[in-house]
C-alpha positions in Angstrom: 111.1 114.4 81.3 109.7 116.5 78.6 106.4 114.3 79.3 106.2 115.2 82.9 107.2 111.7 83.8 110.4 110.2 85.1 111.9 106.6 84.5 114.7 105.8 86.9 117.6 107.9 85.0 115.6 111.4 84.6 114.3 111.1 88.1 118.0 110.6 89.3 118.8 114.2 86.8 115.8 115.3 88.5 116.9 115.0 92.0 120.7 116.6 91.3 120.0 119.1 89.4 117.3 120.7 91.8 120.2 120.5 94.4 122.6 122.5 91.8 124.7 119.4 90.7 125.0 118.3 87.3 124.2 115.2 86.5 123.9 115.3 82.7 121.8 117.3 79.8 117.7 116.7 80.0 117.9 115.0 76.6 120.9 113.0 77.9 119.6 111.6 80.8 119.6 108.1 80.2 121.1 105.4 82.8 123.9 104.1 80.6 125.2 107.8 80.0 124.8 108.3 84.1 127.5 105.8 83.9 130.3 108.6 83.6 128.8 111.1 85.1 131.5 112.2 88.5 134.0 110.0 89.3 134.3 106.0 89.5 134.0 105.2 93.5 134.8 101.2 94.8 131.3 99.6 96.0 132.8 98.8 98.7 133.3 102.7 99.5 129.4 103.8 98.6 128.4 106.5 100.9 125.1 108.5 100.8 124.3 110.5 97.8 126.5 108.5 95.3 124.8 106.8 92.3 124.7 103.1 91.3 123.6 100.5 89.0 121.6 97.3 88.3 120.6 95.0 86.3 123.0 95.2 83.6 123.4 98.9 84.2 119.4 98.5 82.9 118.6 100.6 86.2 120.3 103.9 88.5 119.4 104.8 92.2 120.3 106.9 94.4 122.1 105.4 97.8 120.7 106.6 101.2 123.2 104.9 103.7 122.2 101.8 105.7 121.5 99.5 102.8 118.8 101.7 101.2 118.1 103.6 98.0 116.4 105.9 96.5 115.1 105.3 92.9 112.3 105.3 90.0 110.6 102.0 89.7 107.4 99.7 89.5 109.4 97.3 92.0 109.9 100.1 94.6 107.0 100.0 97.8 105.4 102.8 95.9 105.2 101.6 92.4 107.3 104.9 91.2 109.3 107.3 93.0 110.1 105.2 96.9 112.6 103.9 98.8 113.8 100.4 98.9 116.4 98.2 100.7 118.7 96.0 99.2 117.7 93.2 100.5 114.4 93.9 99.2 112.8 91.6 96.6 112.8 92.7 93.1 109.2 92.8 91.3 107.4 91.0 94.3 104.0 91.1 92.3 104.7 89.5 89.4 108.0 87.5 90.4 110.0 88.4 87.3 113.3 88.6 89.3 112.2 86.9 92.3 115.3 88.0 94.3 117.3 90.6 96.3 118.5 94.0 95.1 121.8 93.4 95.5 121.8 90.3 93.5 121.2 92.4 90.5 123.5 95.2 91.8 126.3 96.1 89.3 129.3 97.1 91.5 129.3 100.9 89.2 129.0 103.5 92.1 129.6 107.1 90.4 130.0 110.2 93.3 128.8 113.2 91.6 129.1 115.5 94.8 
């Protein structure tokens, strides 16, 4: 963040903390340490605005409702900052996943708000 740049875990800080939430220090915001931020909800109770995590808790977005998130990422329409669904391929360019998002979803929801 100090570079001006986000990465999927500073742009999820980014996001809370302009909206008065905590969501971990600046130096601290890294996606495994988002892992214990708020409390632990059930994937199968995610609702809008909680966080969650993929691929091997190697990546954190932020769910929208209806199957999509919002998130940090060269696989996202955008190439950075964008909105995917999870049914969405993964890296569609350069096929290094070559599947869903929710195949690589991790079942950790955390509900800061």
């Amino acid at each position: 963040m100090a570079a001006r740049q986000f990465d999927c875990s500073s742009f999820v800080r980014w996001c809370f903390a302009n909206s008065g939430v905590f969501a971990g220090n600046v130096g601290d915001a890294v996606t495994y340490s988002q892992t214990s931020l708020g409390q632990g909800v059930p994937w199968s109770n995610i609702r809008r605005g909680d966080i969650f995590f993929m691929d091997h808790i190697g990546h954190v977005g932020i769910y929208l409702g209806g199957q999509y998130f919002l998130h940090d990422s060269p696989s996202s329409p955008t190439g950075g900052v964008g909105v995917s669904r999870l049914s969405d391929v993964v890296d569609r360019d350069d096929r290094a996943y070559a599947v869903p998002w929710y195949d690589i979803v991790d079942g950790v929801v955390r509900r800061l708000v």
